[in-house]
C-alpha positions as protocol buffer text, in pm:
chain_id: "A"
residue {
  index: 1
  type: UNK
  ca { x: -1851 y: -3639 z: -2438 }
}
residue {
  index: 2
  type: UNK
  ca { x: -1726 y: -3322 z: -2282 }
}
residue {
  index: 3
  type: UNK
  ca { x: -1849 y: -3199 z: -1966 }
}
residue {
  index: 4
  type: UNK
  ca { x: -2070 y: -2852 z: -1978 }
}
residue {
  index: 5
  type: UNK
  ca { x: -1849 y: -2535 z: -1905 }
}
residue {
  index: 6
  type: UNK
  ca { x: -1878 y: -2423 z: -1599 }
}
residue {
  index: 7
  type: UNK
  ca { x: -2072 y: -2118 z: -1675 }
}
residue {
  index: 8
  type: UNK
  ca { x: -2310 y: -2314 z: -1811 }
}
residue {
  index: 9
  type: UNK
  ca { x: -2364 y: -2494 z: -1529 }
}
residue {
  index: 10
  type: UNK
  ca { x: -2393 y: -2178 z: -1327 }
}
residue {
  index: 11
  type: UNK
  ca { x: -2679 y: -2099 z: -1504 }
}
residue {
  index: 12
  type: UNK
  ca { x: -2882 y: -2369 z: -1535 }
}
residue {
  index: 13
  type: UNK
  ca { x: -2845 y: -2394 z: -1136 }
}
residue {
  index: 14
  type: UNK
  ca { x: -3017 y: -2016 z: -1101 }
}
residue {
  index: 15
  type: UNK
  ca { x: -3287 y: -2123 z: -1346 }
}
residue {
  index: 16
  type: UNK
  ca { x: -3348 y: -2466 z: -1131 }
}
residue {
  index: 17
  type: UNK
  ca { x: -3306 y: -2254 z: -820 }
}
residue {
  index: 18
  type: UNK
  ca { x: -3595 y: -2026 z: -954 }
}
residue {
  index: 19
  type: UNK
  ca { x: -3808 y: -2264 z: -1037 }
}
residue {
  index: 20
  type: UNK
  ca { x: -3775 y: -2421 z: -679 }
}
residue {
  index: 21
  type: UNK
  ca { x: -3835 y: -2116 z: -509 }
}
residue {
  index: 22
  type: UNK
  ca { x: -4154 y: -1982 z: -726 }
}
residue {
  index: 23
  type: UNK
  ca { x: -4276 y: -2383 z: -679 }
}
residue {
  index: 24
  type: UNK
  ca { x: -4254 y: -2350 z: -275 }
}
residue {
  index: 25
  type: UNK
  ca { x: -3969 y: -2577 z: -217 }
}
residue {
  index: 26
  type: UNK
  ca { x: -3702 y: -2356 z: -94 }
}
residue {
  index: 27
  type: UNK
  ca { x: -3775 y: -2084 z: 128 }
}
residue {
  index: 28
  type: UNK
  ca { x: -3442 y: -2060 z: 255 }
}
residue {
  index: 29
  type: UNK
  ca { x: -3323 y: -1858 z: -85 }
}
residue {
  index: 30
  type: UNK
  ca { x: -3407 y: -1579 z: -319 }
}
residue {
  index: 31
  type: UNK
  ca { x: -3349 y: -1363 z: -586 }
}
residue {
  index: 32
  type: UNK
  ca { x: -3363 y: -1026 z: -545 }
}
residue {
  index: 33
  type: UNK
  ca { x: -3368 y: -944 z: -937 }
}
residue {
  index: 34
  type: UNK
  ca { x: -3365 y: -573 z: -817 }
}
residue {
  index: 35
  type: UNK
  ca { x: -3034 y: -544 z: -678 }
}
residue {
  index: 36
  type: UNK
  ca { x: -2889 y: -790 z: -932 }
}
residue {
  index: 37
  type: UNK
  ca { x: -2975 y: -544 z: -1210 }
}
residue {
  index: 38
  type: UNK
  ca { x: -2867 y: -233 z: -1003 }
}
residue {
  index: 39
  type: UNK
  ca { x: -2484 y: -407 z: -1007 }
}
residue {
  index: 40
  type: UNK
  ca { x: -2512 y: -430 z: -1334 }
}
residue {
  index: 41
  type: UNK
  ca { x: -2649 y: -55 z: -1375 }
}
residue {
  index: 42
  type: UNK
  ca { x: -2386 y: 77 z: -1186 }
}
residue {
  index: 43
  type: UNK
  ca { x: -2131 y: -88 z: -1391 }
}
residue {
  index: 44
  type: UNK
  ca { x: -2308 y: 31 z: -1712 }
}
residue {
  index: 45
  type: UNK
  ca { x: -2278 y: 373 z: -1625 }
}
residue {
  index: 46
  type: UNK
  ca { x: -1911 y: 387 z: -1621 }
}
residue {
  index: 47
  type: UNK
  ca { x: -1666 y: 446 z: -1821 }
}
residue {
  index: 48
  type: UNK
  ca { x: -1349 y: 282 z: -1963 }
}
residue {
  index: 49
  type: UNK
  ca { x: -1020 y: 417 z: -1887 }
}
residue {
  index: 50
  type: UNK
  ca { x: -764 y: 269 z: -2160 }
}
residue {
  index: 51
  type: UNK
  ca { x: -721 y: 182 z: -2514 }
}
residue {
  index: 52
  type: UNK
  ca { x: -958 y: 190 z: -2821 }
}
residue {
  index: 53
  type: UNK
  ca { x: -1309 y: 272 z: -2597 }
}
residue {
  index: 54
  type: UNK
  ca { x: -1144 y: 534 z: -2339 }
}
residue {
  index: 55
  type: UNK
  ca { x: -1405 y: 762 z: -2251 }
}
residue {
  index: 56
  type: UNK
  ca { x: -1673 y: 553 z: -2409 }
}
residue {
  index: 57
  type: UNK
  ca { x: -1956 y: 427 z: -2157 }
}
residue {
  index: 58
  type: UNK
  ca { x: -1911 y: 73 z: -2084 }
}
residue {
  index: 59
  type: UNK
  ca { x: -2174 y: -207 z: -2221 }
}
residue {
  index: 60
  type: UNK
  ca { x: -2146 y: -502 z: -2096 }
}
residue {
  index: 61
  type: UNK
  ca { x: -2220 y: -859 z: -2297 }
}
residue {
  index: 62
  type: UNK
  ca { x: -2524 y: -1073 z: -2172 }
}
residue {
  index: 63
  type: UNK
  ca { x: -2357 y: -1341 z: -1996 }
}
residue {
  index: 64
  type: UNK
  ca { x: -2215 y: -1040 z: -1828 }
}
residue {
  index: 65
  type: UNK
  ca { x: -2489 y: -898 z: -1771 }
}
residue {
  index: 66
  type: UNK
  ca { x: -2618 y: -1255 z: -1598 }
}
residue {
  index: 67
  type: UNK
  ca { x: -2343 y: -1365 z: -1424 }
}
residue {
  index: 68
  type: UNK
  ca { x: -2331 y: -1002 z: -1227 }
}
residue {
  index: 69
  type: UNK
  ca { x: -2693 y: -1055 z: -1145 }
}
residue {
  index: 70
  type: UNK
  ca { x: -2694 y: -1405 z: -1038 }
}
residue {
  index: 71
  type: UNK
  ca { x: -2314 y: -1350 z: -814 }
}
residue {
  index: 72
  type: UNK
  ca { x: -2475 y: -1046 z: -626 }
}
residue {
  index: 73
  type: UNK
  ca { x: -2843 y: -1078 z: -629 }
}
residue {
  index: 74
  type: UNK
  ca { x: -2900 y: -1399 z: -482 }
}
residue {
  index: 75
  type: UNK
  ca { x: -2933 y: -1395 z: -86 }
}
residue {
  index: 76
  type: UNK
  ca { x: -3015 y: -1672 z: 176 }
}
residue {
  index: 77
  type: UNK
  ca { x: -3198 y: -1648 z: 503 }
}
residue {
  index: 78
  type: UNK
  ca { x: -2915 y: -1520 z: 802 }
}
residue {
  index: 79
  type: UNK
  ca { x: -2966 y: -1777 z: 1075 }
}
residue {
  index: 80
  type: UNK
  ca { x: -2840 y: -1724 z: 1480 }
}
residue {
  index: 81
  type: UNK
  ca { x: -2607 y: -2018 z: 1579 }
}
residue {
  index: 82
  type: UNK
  ca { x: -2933 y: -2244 z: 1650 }
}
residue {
  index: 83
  type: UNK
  ca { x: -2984 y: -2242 z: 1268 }
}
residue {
  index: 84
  type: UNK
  ca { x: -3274 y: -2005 z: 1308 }
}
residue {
  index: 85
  type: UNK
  ca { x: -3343 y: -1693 z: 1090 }
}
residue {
  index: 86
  type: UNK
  ca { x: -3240 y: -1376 z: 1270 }
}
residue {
  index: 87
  type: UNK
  ca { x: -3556 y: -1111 z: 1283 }
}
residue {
  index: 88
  type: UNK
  ca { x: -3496 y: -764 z: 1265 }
}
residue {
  index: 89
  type: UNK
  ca { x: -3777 y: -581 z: 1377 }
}
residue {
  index: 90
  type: UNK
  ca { x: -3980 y: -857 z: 1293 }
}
residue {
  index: 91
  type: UNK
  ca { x: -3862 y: -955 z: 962 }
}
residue {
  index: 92
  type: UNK
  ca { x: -3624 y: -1214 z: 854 }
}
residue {
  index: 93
  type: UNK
  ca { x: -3268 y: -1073 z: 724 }
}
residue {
  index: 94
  type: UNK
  ca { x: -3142 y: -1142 z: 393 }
}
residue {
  index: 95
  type: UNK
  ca { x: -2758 y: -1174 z: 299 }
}
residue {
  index: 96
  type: UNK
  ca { x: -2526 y: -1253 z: -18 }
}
residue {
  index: 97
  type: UNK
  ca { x: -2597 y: -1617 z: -87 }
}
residue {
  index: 98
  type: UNK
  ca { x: -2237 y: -1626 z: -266 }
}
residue {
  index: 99
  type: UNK
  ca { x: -1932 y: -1593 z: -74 }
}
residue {
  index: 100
  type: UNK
  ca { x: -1688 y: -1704 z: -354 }
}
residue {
  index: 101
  type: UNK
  ca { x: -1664 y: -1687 z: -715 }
}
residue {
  index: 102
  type: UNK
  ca { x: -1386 y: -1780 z: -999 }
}
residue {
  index: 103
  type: UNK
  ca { x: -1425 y: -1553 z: -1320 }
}
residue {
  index: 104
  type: UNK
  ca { x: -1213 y: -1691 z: -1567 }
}
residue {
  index: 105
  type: UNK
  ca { x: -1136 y: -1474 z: -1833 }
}
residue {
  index: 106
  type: UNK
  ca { x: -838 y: -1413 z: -2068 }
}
residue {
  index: 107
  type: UNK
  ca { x: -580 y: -1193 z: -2120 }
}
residue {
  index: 108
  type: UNK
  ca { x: -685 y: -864 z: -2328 }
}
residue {
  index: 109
  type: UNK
  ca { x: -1071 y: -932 z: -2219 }
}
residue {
  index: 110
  type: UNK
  ca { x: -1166 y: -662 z: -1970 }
}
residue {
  index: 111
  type: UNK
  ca { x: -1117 y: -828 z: -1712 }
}
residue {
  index: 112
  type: UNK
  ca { x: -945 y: -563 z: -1518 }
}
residue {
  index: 113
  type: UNK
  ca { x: -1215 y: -309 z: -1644 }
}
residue {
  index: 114
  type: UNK
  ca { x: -1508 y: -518 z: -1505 }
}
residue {
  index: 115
  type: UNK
  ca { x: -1320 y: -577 z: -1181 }
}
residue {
  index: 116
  type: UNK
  ca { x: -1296 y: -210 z: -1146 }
}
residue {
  index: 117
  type: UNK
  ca { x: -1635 y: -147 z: -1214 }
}
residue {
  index: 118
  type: UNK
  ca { x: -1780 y: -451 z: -996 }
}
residue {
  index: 119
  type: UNK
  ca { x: -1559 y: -291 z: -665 }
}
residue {
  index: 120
  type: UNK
  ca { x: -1749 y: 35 z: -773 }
}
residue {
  index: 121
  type: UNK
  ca { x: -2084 y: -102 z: -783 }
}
residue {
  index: 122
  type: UNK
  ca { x: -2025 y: -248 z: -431 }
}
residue {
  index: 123
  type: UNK
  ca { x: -1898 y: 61 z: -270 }
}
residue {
  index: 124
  type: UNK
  ca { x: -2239 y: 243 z: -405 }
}
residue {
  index: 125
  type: UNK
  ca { x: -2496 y: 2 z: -307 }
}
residue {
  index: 126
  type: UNK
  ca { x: -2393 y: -160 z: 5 }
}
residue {
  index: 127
  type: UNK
  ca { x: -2582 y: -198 z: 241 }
}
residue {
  index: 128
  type: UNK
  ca { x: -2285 y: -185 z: 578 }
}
residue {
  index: 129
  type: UNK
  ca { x: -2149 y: 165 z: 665 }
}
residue {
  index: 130
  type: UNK
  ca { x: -1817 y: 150 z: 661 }
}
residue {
  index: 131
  type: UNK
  ca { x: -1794 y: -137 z: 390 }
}
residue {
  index: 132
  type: UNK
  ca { x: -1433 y: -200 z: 309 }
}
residue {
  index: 133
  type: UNK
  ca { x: -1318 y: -373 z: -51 }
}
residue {
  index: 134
  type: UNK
  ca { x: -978 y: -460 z: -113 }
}
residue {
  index: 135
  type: UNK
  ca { x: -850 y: -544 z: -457 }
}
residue {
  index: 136
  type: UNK
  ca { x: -554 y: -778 z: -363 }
}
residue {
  index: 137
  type: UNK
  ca { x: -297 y: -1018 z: -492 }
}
residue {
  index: 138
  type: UNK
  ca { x: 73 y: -1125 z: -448 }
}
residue {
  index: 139
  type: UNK
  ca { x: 225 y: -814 z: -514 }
}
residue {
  index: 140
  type: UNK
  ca { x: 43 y: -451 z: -420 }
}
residue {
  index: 141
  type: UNK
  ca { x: 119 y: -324 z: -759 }
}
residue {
  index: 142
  type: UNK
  ca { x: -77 y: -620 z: -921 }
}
residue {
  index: 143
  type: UNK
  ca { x: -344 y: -505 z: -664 }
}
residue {
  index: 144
  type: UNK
  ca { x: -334 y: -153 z: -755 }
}
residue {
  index: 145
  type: UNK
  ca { x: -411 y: -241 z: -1146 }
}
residue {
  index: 146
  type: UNK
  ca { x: -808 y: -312 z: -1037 }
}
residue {
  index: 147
  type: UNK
  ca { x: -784 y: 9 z: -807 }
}
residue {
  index: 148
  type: UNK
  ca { x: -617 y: 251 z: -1039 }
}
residue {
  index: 149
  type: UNK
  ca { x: -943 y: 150 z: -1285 }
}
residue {
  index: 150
  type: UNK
  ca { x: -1159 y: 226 z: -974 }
}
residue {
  index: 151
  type: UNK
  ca { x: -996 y: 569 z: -955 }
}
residue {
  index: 152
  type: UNK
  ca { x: -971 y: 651 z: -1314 }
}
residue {
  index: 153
  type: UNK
  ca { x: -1359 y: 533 z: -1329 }
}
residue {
  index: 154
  type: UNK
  ca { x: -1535 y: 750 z: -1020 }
}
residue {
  index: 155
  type: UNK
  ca { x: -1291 y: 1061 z: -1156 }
}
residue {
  index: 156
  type: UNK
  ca { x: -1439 y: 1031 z: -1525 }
}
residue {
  index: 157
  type: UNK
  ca { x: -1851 y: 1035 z: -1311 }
}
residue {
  index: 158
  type: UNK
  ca { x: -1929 y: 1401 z: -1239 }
}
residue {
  index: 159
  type: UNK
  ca { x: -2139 y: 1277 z: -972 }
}
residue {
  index: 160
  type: UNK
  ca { x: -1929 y: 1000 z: -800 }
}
residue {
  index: 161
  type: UNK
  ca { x: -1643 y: 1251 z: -832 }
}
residue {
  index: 162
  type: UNK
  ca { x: -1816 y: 1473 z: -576 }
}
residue {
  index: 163
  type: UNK
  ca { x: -1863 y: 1187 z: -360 }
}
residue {
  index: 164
  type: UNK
  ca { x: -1511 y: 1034 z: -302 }
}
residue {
  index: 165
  type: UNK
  ca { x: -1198 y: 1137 z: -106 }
}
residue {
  index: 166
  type: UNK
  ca { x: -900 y: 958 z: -222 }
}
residue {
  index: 167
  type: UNK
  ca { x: -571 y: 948 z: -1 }
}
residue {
  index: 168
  type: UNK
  ca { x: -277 y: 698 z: 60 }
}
residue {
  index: 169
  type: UNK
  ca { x: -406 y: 459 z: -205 }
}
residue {
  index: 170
  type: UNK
  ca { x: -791 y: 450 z: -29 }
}
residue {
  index: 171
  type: UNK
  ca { x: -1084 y: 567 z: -248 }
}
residue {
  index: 172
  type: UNK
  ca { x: -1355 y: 642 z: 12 }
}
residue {
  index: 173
  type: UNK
  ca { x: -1743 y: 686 z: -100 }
}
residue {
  index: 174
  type: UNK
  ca { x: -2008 y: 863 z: 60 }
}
residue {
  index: 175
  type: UNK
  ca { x: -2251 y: 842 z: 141 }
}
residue {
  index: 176
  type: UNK
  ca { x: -2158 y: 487 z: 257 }
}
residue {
  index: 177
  type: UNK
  ca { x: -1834 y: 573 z: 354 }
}
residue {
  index: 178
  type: UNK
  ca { x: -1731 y: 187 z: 164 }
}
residue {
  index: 179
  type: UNK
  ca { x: -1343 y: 175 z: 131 }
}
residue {
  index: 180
  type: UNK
  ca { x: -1177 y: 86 z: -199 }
}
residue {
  index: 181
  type: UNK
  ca { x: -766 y: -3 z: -144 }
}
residue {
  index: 182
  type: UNK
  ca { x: -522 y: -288 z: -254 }
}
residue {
  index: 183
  type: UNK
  ca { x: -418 y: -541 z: -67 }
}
residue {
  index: 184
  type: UNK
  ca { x: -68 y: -742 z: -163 }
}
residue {
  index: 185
  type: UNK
  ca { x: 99 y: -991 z: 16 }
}
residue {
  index: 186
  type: UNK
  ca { x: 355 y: -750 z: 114 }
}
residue {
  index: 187
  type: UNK
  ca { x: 132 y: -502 z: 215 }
}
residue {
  index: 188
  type: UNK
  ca { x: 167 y: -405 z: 594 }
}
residue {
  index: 189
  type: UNK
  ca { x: -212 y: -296 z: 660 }
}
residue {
  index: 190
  type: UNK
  ca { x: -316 y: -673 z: 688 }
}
residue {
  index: 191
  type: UNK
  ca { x: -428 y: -642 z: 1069 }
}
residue {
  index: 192
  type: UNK
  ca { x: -783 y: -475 z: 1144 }
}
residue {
  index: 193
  type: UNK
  ca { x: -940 y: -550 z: 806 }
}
residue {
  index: 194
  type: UNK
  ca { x: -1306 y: -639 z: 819 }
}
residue {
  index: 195
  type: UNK
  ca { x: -1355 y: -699 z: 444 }
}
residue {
  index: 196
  type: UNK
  ca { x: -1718 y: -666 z: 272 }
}
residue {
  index: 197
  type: UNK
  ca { x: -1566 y: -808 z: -87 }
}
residue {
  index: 198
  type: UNK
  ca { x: -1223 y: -915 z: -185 }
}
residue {
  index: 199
  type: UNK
  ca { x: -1152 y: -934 z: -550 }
}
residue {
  index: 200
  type: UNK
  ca { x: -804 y: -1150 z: -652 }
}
residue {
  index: 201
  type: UNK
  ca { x: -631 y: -1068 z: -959 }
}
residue {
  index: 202
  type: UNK
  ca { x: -465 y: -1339 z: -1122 }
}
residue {
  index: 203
  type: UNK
  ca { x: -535 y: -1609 z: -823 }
}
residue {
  index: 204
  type: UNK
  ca { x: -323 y: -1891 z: -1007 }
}
């Protein structure tokens, strides 16, 4: 019998994960359906940049759609180095659950286009001033496929347009002032990098 696909998987764990937190069992987790959705709004309001769509808004499919929400709107508790939850101002903090996660996705399936529009979404709703993303890989020019979408995408928004510098290769956003730039292995701008999201094209 073959295993489940991995997607599969991933979604049956947010469904158990729901049920454990609505049933009082985990308190250390949440989903913030909110700023799932608002990922996937963001990336619904762009446009693509290249072949048959160009110019066309982009709609994503519903496993899309999910996966988006479930990578980005998940958070756990952020505990001090006793393993207690940090207060701010008398409230516990919440931050990305998810630190990694492998999209596998062929050739000629928008995978660059989604990238694009995922380092977008980030940029917008971030939460840390200053919130750098790097689109990197072995070689800058790989890199600089994901940001050239990024560019093409906030210069085809009339209102993200208005909001963005670019210069040297760096897209920067206000009113977040989030960083968009690739990042290659023979790049020389590794030192000093505090990055809020990394995406890797073509990790194998």
């Amino acid at each position: 019998m073959l295993d489940k696909p991995y997607y599969t998987k991933t979604f049956e764990r947010h469904e158990n994960d729901l049920k454990a937190v609505r049933a009082g069992l985990r308190d250390d987790i949440r989903f913030n359906k909110k700023l799932g959705v608002a990922y996937v709004a963001v990336i619904e309001n762009l446009k693509h940049f290249e072949g048959e769509w160009a110019g066309e808004l982009i709609k994503l499919e519903d496993w899309q759609k999910r996966a988006i929400a479930i990578c980005f709107g998940w958070q756990k508790k952020r505990l001090n180095k006793d393993g207690e939850p940090l207060l701010k101002a008398g409230e516990v903090q919440w931050i990305r659950r998810f630190n990694t996660a492998f999209w596998f996705i062929p050739r000629k399936n928008g995978k660059s286009i989604l990238a694009s529009g995922v380092c977008i979404a980030e940029s917008i709703l971030t939460v840390e001033k200053g919130n750098q993303i790097v689109s990197f890989a072995t070689k800058k020019d790989q890199a600089k496929i994901i940001w050239n979408g990024c560019e093409k995408m906030v210069n085809s928004n009339k209102e993200l347009k208005k909001k963005l510098k670019i210069a040297y290769t760096t897209i920067n956003i206000n009113p977040t002032s989030a960083t968009i730039k690739p990042l290659g292995r023979d790049s020389q701008t590794e030192d000093g990098l505090n990055i809020g999201l990394g995406i890797g094209d073509e990790i194998h």
